[in-house]
N, C-alpha and C positions, 0 to 999 in steps of 0.2 A: 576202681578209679579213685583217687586222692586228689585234693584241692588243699593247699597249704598243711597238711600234714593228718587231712581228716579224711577218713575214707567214706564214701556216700554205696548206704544200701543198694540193694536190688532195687526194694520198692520203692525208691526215690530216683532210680537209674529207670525203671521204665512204667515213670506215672506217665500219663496219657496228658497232665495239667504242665509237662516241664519239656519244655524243647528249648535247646542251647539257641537255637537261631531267631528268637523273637528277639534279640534285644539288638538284634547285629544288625545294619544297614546292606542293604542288598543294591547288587546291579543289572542290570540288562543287556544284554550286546546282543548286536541284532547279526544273522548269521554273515551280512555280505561286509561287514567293518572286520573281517577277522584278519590277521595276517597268514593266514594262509591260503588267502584266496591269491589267485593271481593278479597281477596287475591291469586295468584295464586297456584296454588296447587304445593306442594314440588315435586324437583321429588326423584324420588326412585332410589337407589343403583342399580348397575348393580349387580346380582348374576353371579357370577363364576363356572362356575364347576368345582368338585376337584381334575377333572385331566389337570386344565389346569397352565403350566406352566411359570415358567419368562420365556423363549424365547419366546414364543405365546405374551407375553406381551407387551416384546421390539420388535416384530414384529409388533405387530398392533400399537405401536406407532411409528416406522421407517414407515410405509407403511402411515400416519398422517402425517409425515415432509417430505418425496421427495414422492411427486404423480407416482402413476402408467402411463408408458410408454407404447408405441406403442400401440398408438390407447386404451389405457383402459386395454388393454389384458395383462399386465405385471405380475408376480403372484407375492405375498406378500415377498414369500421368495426371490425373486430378488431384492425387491424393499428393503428388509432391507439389504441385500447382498449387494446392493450400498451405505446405509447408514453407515454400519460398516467398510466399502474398506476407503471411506471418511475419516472415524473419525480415522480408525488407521491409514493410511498412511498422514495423516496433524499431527497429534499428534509426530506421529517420526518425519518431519520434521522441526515442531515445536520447540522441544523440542531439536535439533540438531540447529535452528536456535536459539535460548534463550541460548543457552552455548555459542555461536561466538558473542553476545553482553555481556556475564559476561566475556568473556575474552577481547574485547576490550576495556572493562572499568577498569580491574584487574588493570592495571599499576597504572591508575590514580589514583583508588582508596586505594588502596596501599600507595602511595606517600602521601595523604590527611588523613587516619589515622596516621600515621604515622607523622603526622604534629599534629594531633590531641593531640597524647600522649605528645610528648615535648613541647608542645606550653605551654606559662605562659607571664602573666602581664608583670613578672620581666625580662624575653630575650627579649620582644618586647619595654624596656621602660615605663612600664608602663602603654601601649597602648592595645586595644585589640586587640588578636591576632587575623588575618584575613585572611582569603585564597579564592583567587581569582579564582573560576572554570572556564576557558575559553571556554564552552561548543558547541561554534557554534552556527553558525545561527538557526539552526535546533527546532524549539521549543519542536515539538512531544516528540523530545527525551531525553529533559531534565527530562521528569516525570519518568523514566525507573532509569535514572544515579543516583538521590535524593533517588530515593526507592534504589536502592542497596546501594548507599552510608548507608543510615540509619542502613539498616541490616548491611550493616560491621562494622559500628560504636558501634550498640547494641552487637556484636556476641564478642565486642574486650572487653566489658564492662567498657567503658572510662566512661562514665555518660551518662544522658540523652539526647538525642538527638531532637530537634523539626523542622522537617521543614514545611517551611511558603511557599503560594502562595497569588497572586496579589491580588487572586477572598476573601481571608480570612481577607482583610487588609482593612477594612473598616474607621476603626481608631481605634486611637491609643489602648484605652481601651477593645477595641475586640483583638486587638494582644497579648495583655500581658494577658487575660483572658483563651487564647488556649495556651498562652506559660507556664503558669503557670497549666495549668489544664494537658497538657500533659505533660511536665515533671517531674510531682509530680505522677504520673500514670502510669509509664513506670517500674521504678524497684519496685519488690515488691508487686506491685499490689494496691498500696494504694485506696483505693475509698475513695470520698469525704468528707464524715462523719469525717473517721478517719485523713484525714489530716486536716481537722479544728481543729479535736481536739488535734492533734499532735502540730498544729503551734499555735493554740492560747491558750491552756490549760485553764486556769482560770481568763486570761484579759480578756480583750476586742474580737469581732473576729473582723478580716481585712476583707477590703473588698475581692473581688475577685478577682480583677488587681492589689494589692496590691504585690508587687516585697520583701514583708518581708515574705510572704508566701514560696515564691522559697527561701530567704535567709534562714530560719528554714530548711529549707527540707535539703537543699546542708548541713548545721551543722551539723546535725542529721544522715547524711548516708556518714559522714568523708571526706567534703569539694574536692566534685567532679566536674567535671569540665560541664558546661552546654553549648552546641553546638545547634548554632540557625544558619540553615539552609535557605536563600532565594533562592526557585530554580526560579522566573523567576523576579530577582532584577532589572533591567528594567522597568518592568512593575509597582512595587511600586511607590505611591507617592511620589518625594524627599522630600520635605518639613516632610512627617511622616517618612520616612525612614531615616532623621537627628535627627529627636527629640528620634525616638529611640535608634540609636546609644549613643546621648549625654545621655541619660538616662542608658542604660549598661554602658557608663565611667564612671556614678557615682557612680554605684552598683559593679565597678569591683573590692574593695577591700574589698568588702565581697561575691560577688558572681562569682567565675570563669566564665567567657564568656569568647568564643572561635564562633565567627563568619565567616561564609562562605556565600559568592555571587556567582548563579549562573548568567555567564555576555555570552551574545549571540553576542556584537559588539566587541567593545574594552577595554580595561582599561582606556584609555583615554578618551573615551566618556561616561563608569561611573562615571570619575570623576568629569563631569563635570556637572552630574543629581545630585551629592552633596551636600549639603550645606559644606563650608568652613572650620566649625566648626566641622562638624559631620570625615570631611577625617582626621583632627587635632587626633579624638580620635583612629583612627586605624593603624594599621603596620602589615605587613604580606606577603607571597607567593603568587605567581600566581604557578597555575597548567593548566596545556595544554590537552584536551583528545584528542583523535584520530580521524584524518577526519572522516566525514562520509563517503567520496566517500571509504575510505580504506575500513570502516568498512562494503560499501554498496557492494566492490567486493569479499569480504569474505562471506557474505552470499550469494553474487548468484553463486558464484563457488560453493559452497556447494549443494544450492541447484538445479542447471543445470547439474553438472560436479562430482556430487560424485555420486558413485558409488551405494548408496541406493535409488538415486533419483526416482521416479515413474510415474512423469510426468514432461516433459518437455512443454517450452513456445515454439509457433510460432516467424515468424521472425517477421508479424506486430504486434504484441499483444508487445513481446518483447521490439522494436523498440519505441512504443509508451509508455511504463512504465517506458523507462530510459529517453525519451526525457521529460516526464512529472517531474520523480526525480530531474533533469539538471537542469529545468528551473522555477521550480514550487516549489516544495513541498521541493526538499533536507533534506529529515528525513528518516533513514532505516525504522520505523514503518508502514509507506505509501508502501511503496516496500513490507513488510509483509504481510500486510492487502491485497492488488494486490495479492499476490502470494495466500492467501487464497482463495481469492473471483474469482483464477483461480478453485484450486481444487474444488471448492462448485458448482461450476460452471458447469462442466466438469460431476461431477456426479451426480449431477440435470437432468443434460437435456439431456446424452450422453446416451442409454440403454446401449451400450456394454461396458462402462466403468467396467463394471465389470469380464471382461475379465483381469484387474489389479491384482483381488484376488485372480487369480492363478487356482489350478485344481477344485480347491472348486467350481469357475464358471462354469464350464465346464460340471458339473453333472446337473447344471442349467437352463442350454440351452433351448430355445425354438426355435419351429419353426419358430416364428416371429423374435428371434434374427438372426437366418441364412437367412432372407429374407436381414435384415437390413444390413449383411452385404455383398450381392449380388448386395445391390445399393449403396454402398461405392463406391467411384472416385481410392480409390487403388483398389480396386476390377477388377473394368474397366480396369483400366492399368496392372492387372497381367492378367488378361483373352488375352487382345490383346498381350501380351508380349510372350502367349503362343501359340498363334495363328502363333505370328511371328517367333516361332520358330519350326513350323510346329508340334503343338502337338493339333491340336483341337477336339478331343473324352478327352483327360483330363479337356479343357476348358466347355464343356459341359457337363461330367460327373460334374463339382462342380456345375452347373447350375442346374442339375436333380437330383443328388444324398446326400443329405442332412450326410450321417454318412462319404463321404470322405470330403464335406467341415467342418464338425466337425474334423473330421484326421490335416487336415490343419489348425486350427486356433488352436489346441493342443499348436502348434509349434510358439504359441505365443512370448516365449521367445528366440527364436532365431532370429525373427524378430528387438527383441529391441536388439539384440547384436549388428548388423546393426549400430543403433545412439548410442549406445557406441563405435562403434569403429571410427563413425566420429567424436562424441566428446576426443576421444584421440587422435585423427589425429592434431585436434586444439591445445590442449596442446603443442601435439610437434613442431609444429607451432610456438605458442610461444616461445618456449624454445630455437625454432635455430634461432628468428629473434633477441631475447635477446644476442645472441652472436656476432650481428652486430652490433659494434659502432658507425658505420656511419647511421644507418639505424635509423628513430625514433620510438619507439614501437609504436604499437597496444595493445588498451584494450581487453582483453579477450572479453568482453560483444561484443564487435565490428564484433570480429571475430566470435561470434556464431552468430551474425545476422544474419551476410554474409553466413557464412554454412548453414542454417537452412533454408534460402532462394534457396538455392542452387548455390550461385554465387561465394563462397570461391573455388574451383573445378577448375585448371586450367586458375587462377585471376592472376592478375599483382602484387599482393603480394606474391602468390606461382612461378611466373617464375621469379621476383628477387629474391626469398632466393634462386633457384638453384641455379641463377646464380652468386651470390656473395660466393657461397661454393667453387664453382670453383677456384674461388682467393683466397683462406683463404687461410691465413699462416699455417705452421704445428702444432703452439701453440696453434691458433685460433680453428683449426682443432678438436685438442687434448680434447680441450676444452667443444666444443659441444659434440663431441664423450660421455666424461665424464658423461655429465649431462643427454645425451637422454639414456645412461645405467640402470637411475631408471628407466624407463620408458619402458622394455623393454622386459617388464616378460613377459605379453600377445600376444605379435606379433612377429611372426615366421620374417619377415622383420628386425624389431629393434633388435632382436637376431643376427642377419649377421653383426650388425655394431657392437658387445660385440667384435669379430672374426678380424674384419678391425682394429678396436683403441687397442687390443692385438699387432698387426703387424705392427700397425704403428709405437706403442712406441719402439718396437724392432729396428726400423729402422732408428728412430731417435735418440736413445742410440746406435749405433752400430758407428764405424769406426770413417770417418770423418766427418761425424753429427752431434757429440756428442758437443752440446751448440750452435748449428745453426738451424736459420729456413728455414727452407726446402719452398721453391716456385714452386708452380705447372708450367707446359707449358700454363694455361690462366691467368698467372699472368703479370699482365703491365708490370712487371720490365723487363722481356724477351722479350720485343716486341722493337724493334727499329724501326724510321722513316727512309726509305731511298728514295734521294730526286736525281732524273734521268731530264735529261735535253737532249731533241729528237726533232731537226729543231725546235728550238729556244720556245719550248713549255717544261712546269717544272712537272712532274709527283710525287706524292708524293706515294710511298709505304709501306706497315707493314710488317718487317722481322724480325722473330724469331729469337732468339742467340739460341746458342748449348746452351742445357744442362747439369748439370753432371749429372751421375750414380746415385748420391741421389734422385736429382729433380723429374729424369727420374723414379725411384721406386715411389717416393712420388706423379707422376702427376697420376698412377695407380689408389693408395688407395683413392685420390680424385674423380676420373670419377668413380670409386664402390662406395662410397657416395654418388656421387647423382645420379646417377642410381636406390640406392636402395632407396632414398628416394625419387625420381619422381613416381618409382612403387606404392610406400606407399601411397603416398598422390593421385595417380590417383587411386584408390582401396578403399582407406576411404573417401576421400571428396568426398559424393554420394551426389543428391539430395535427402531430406528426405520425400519428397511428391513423391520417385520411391519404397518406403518402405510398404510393404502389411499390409494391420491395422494401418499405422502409425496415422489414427483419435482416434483409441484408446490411447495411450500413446503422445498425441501432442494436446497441444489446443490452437489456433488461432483464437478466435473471439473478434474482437474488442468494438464493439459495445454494448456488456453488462458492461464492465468496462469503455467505455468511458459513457454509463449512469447513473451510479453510482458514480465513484470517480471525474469526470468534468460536473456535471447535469448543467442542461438550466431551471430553476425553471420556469422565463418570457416567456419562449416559449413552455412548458408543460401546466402552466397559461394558457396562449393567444388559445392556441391548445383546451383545453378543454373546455372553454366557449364556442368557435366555432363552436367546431363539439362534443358535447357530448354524440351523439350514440356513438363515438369510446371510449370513457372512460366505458358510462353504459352499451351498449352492449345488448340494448333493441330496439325493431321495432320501438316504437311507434313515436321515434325523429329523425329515420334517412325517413323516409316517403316521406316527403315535402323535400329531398336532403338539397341544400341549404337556400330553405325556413324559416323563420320563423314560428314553431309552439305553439299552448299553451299547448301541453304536455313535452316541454322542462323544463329546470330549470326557476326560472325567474330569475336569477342572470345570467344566460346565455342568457337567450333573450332582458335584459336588457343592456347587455354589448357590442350583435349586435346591439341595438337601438343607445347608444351612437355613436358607431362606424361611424355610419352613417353621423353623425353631425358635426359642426364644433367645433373649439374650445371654445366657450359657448354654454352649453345646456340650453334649457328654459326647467325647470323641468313642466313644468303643460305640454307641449305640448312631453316630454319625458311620462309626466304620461299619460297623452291622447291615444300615440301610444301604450303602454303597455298594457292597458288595454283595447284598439280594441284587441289585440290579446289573451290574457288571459282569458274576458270575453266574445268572440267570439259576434254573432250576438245577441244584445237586452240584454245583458248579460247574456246567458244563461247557458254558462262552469261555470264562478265563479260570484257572485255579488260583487259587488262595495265594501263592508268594505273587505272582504277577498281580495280582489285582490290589494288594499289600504293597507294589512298589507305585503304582497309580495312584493310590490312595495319598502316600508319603509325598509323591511330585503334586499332585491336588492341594494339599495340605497345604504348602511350601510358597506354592502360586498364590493361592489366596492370602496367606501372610503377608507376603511380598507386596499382595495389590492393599497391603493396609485394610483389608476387609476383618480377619480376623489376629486373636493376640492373643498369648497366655494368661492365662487366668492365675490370682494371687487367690483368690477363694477360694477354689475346689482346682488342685492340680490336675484331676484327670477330665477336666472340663477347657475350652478354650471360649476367650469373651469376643463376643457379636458385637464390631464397629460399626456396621454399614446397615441401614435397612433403604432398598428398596424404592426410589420415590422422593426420598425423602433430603 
């Protein structure tokens, strides 16, 4: 045998050190991918029976997306019964949540048509008109603000509208090729064909980026104004983001442009992403939209504190979605997606969730639902509560008696009247600390923590607003009174105060009151020091002044204010974990949304190379515990090899130990090329997962990125 014109020995033809096929890349093919197998046989159509209906349909595919519960025994019809509680009550609040972002953008958007219509060349100078969106840091929710913009733009029928992203802007010629293609496409309907042959008739045709394409178009449908949109103008190249500009300045006295920046920092630090030239060619507005924090406490009051609400958050679930909005994410989308991935949640995994949809559940019922809720922790707590009040044949009749604890969970909805009435206890909460001007507010969200938690109830924020009512002026008084009157339909309590702020106004309209405020007897101003001097020692005292006949009616109407509202607030600020079923309409678990919306990609990684019976769920790798086996993965057993090492591996002495374990004793599990191409996809993976890297030091070594832990 010869190789370039040399011929190779015997003994170098059959050393036992020289095989032609180590250096050659090998494959595997597994026998059923071959073409010569035959084809697999089609499969056949499910036949139907023809009295089987769409419900049976959308049942058997609800009982296909949320799995049957307890234990496998859940029936179909429950299981779509949780599916459809789901999809409608997310849907209403959905779609109540999608109207509190069209109205936080209304203004803006309003303001920016409306710029649209008057904007021209000739008011700006010459210059193209420009309007500055100040949209916030928030990125998520710049795609929301662009998409409604557009639609108000189109519904106003100013012209064509195009908005542009970072990810479209490749250069220059791909932008003017989507600017051009959508806005010759938007009125009208034009398709391509026909605006070729619209804009080039019988010359020449243009190219595609060609900006005489838009100039025909904008002639032809009565010199309309073209509005180019960047919703995340930061992110553009500056260098293509001027030459574009400079490119609209020179088309501006045949093409109307009307440009808009959506800007996440400043104005001043767009300006300064620029080019010099390019700021030269514009002139225009800035527009402001509305915080997000504003727009982030209109959707949770909406959907914690309104009244259609269907399920409320726990305090840590709660706690941990705002502290993540705060510090993290700052976009209501994020707060959506949470609040979804609550409900999905909830009636996934919860069986009696569907105690939500009302009487319709109720016909539903199984015996395994009454078990489940026999070992609920409210359950517990309403059993010994009856215990404690010496009623234990009713605590053991719901223990034995399955159609009275049916009786009792009827009364589902009285239960949630319960956390509506502590969620309006908060409200008014608010409303009288709002009346303190010395006092600085509390956020709503704050204050349901604390509730929800059960620490709002008798808190040092509820013993100072008594006690600063005490002092209120009679304005001040008047004042609160006023506003907790909205509030006052459903509570027999806040009705008693309609009756006080009636009486009160009387009595500050009346005689000689009339244009004075009336001070209670715990008001400072009535309190004097008086300072006593007894064998050469100084005593300091607090003495009342007399009061008048006003003060004296008005310290009345004060101590009945807060009387009635010490009662109020000690009667609604309950704990919500003393509430029977409150697991049904409450959900609190952190840990499926801290794994989804905060994952540990590294230590899910690191986790399942480790231990990957816990991922596949198979005997055959958790056997040998923490052992090393060869029915593991070899990207997993290769990953404990490495582990083991320092930071260079000697790959022949990594492939050595691999393959003691792979190919077990003499090689008898796998032989040497198979175990050799596992090795090689091993190898390849872990590169891939940035664990390891070639090594510059010693080539037949590779270097250790990753330890462990760390």
């Amino acid at each position: 045998m010869s190789i370039n014109g040399k011929v190779l020995d015997g003994d170098a033809r059959n050393s036992q050190d020289y095989r032609p096929t180590d250096h050659q890349a090998c494959f595997i093919f597994s026998r059923g991918s071959t073409s010569r197998d035959p084809p697999p046989r089609p499969r056949k159509k499910r036949r139907l029976p023809k009295n089987t209906s769409v419900s049976n349909i959308a049942s058997t595919k609800s009982h296909q997306i949320f799995s049957p519960l307890l234990n496998g025994s859940e029936t179909p019809g429950c299981v779509a019964l949780r599916l459809n509680t789901y999809q409608r009550l997310w849907s209403e609040q959905e779609a109540r949540t999608n109207g509190i972002l069209r109205e936080a953008n209304a203004k803006t958007l309003n303001n920016v048509v409306a710029f649209i219509k008057t904007a021209s060349p000739a008011k700006y100078n010459g210059k193209i008109p420009t309007g500055l969106i100040l949209a916030g840091p928030g990125i998520a929710s710049h795609g929301l603000l662009f998409e409604q913009l557009v639609s108000y733009t189109r519904d106003e029928e100013i012209g064509p509208v195009v908005a542009l992203t970072s990810g479209e802007a490749s250069n220059l010629k791909t932008i003017l090729k989507k600017i051009i293609r959508n806005a010759t496409s938007q009125i009208g309907g034009v398709d391509e064909d026909e605006r070729e042959h619209e804009v080039s008739g019988n010359g020449p045709k243009p190219l595609n980026y060609d900006l005489q394409i838009l100039c025909d178009y904008v002639k032809t449908r009565g010199s309309q104004k073209v509005t180019i949109a960047f919703q995340d103008s930061e992110a553009f190249d500056g260098v293509l983001l001027g030459d574009l500009i400079t490119l609209f300045s020179s088309w501006l006295d045949r093409i109307p442009f009307i440009v808009l920046f959506g800007v996440a920092t400043s104005v001043e630090i767009f300006h300064e992403k620029l080019p010099r030239s390019a700021i030269q060619c514009l002139q225009g507005e800035k527009f402001d939209v509305e915080r997000v924090e504003e727009t982030l406490a209109k959707v949770f009051n909406d959907a914690l504190f309104g009244r259609k609400s269907a399920l409320w958050l726990g305090s840590a679930l709660c706690k941990q979605l705002l502290e993540r909005q705060r510090d993290h994410v700052q976009n209501v989308q994020a707060f959506v997606s949470a609040l979804k991935y609550a409900y999905m949640s909830h009636f996934y995994a919860n069986p009696l969730s569907i105690l939500l949809a009302g009487d319709t559940a109720h016909k539903l019922l199984q015996s395994k639902h009454l078990e489940a809720i026999r070992n609920l922790p409210s359950f517990r707590s309403f059993a010994e509560k009856l215990l404690d009040e010496g009623q234990p044949e009713v605590a053991r009749s719901l223990l034995e008696d399955e159609n009275l604890l049916l009786t009792l969970v009827n009364y589902t909805s009285h239960f949630r009247d319960a956390t509506n009435r502590l969620l309006d206890a908060i409200e008014v909460l608010e409303i009288s600390r709002g009346c303190l001007q010395s006092r600085a507010s509390i956020p709503r969200s704050e204050l349901y923590i604390k509730a929800v938690s059960g620490e709002l109830g008798g808190s040092v924020t509820v013993r100072d607003l008594l006690l600063s009512i005490k002092r209120m002026s009679s304005d001040a008084l008047s004042e609160l009174l006023c506003k907790l009157a909205i509030h006052a339909g459903g509570s027999e309590a806040l009705r008693e105060l309609l009756v006080v702020n009636d009486n009160l106004q009387t009595l500050i309209n009346s005689g000689n009151g009339q244009g004075q405020q009336l001070r209670s007897e715990h008001d400072m101003r009535h309190e004097t020091l008086r300072t006593t001097v007894i064998a050469q020692k100084v005593e300091i005292s607090v003495q009342k002044s007399a009061l008048s006949k006003q003060d004296s009616a008005y310290s009345k109407f004060v101590n009945r204010v807060h009387d009635i509202l010490e009662d109020y607030f000690s009667t609604h600020l309950i704990n919500p974990q003393d509430i029977f079923l409150h697991e049904v309409f409450f959900y609190d678990l952190k840990s499926p949304h801290r794994d989804v919306f905060t994952p540990k990609p590294r230590f899910a990684i690191e986790r399942a190379l480790s231990a990957p019976h816990d991922y596949l769920g198979c005997d055959c790798c958790g056997i040998g515990g923490e052992a090393l086996e060869s029915t593991q993965p070899p990207t997993a057993i290769l990953y404990q090899l490495h582990q083991e090492s320092g930071a260079l591996v000697n790959v022949f002495d990594l492939w050595t130990a691999f393959y003691a374990i792979v190919g077990g004793e003499g090689g008898e599990d796998c032989d040497e090329s198979n175990a050799m191409a596992l090795f090689y996809r091993a190898m390849a993976e872990l590169k891939y997962l940035g664990m390891i890297k070639h090594s510059k030091k010693k080539t037949d070594h590779v270097a250790k990125l990753i330890w462990r832990g760390l």
